[in-house]
N, C-alpha and C positions, 0 to 999 in steps of 0.2 A: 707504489715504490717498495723499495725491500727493507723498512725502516727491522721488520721483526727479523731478520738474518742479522740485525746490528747489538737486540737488546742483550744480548749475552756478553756482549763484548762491554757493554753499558754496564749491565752488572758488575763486570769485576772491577770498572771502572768507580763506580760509584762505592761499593765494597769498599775503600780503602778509607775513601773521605766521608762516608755516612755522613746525614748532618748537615755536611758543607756544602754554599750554593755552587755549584755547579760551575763550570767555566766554557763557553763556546768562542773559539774564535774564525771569526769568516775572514775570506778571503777581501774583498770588496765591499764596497761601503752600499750599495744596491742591496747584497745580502744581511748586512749587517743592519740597514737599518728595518727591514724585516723583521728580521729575529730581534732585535733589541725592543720592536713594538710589541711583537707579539710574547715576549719571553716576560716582560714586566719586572717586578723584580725579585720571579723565578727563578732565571740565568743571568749569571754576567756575559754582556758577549761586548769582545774585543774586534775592533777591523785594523787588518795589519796595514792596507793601501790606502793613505789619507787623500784629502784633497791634492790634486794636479798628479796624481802617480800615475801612470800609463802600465796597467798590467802586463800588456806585450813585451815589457824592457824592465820588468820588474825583475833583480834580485834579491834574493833575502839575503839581510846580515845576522850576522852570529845571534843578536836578541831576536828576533825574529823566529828564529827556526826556535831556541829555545822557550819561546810562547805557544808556537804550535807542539812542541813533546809537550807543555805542561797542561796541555787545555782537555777536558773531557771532550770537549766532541770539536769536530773540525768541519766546517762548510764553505763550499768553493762553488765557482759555477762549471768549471769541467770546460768540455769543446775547446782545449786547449789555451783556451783564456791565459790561465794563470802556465804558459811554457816550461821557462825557466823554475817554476815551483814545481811543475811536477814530481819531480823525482821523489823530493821532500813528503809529497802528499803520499805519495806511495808507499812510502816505508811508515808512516804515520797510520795507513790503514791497518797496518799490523799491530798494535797498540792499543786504538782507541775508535771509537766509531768517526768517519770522516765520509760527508753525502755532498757527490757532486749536485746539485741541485738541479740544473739544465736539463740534463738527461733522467732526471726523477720526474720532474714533474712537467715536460715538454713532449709529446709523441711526437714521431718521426715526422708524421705529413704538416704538422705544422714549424716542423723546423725551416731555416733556409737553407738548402747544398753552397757549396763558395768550391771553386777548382783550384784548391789550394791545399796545403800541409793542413790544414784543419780541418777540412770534410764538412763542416756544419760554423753555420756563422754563428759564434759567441753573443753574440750585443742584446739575446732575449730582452732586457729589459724596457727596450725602445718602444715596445707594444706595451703599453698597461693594462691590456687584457691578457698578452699571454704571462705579461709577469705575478699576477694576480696568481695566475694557476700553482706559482711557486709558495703563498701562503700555507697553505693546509699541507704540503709536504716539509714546509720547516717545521711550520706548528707541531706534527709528527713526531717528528726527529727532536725537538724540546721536549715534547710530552715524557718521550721515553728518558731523557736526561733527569726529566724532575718532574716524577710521575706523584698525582694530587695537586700540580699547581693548580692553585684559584684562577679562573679569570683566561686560562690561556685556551681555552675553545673560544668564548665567546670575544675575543681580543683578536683572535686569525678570524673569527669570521665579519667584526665589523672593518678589520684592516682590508676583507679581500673587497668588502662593499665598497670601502672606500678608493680601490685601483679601477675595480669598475667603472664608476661612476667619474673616475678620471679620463677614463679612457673615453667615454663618450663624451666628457668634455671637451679632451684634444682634439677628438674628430672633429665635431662643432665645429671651435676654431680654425683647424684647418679648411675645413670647410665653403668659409669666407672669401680665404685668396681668391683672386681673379685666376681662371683656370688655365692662362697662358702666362703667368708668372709662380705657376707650382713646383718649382724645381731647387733643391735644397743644394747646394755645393759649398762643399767641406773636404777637409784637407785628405782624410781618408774615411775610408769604407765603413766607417760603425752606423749608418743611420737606413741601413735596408730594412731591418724589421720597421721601422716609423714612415718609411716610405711606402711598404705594403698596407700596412694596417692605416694611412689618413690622407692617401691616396697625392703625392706627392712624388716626383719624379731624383732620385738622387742621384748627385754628378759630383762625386768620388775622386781625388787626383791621385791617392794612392790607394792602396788595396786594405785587408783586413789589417793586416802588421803594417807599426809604425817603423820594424825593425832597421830598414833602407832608407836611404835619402828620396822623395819624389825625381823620377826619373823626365827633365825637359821635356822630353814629345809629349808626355802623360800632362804636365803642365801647357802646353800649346794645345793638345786636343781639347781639352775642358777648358780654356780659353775660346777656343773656334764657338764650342758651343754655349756657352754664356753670349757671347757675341750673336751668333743667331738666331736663340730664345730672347734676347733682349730682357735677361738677366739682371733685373736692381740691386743686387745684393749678395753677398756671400758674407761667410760665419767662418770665423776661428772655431779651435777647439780648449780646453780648458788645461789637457793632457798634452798638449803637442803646441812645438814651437810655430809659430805663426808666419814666420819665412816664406815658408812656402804655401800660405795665400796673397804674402805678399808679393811673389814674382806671379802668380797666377793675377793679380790685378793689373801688375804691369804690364803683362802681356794682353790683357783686354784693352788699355789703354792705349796701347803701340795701333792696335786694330779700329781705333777712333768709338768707344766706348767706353763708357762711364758706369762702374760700378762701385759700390762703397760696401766697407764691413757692415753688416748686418746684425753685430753682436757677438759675443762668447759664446757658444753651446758648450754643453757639456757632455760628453760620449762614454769617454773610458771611467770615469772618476764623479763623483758629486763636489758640492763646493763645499764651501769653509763650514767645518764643525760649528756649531752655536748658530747658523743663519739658516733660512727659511730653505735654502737651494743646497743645504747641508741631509735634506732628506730625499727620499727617490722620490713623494709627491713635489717637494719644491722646487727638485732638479728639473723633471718632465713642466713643472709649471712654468719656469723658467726660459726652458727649452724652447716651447710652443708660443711662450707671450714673444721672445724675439724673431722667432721666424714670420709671424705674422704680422707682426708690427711693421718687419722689416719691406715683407713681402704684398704688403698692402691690404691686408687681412683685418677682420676685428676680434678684438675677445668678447665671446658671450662670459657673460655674468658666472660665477663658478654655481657649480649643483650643491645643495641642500645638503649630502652627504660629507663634501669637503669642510664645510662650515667649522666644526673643530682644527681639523689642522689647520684653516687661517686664520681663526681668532687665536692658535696656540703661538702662532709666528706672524701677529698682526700682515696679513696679506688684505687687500683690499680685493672685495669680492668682485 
């Protein structure tokens, strides 16, 4: 990543406030809570999009933009994610260091293409392997904010252990389901990286943007096919109004099938600050115990590695 084209700009930054910790504010609560593990209390880091915010339809208010002028460094995930922010993030790169993240620490072949206004699917963090990879380029880009922090190598390095070691949990799990009820359907398109990476088939009624209403035939087609994989279940999302898996049930029903909600996932947004699904392990842990539940699946037992973050959020292993 190009963290050393930024340290200059960090310097004059830091110049003014000598001294003072440091301020980072992410865009998303995926990054934020990254940086907030791994920054300690090196950096403050703020996340502007709290629980249930849907970054596709995200606009900033007046506080808002004036916490991004005021913050030393600025972290986003880029791939158009945050739309309507752009602009904002652009004229900020003039200022103060600001690391789209995605495009730092994701190479090309392992991105996803989508044929759409965004070129590259956003939702990296559904893979906790390839989110893993975004540790050591934040770590980075904190380093150079609050260079001599204690703790902050060896904090990105057990944090990256600990995505790893996630991720092969997920697999695991998904693992389980019966291989003719592998098929995840959700309102729209955030869950292709988790479909690639735990080998699960996703049936999408709308595309990457929440921006439009789900358009009927898009709800009858994923209908039809829920009806002919013989589909137990579908999932809301945490971000988006539920409507619209509620006429995608009715119409399986009209079809003489029976399918029931399957649980909340969470795609765009993590959950409520102070609770377990409030972090990106509890969100993915979350995630994965309802689809599998739902799906007919079992959880293996969490890995050795997690063990801190469940005893820190009483999670049963």
């Amino acid at each position: 990543m190009r963290i050393g084209i930024l340290a200059t700009a960090v310097g004059v930054v830091l110049a003014s406030g000598a001294g003072a910790q440091p301020s980072v504010v992410a865009t998303v609560g995926m990054i934020g809570d990254v940086a907030a593990t791994v920054a300690g209390d090196c950096v403050a880091v703020h996340t502007l999009m709290g629980p249930g915010t849907d970054p596709h339809l995200y606009q900033p208010p007046a506080s808002d933009v004036q916490r991004l002028a005021g913050a030393d460094g600025v972290l986003h995930l880029g791939f158009g994610l945050e739309g309507q922010l752009g602009t904002v993030l652009d004229r900020l790169g003039e200022r103060a260091p600001v690391l789209a993240v995605g495009p730092a620490a994701i190479p090309d072949d392992d991105l996803i293409a989508v044929d759409s206004s965004y070129g590259v699917d956003p939702h990296l963090w559904m893979d906790a392997s390839l989110w893993a990879r975004t540790v050591p380029v934040i770590a980075e880009f904190l380093a150079v904010l609050a260079p001599g922090c204690d703790g902050l190598a060896a904090r990105a390095d057990g944090h990256a252990a600990e995505l790893r070691a996630l991720h092969d949990w997920v697999a695991a799990a998904m693992a389980t389901i019966p291989e003719d009820r592998r098929a995840l359907v959700t309102a729209h398109d955030a869950f292709a990286y988790f479909a690639r990476a735990y080998g699960v088939d996703q049936l999408a009624i709308q595309g990457l943007s929440t921006e439009a209403e789900a358009a009927i035939a898009d709800i009858i087609e994923v209908a039809e096919l829920v009806v002919a994989r013989g589909v137990p279940a579908v999932f809301v999302e945490s971000t988006i109004n539920p409507r619209t898996i509620d006429a995608l049930i009715e119409a399986v029903r009209d079809r003489g099938h029976q399918v029931e909600i399957g649980g909340q996932l969470y795609s765009d947004a993590m959950g409520d600050t102070g609770t377990a699904a409030g972090t990106y392990i509890g969100m993915m842990h979350a995630n994965t115990s309802a689809i599998v539940t739902a799906l007919g699946g079992t959880l293996p037992p969490l890995p050795e590695a997690l063990a801190g973050w469940a005893g820190r959020w009483n999670v049963a292993g």
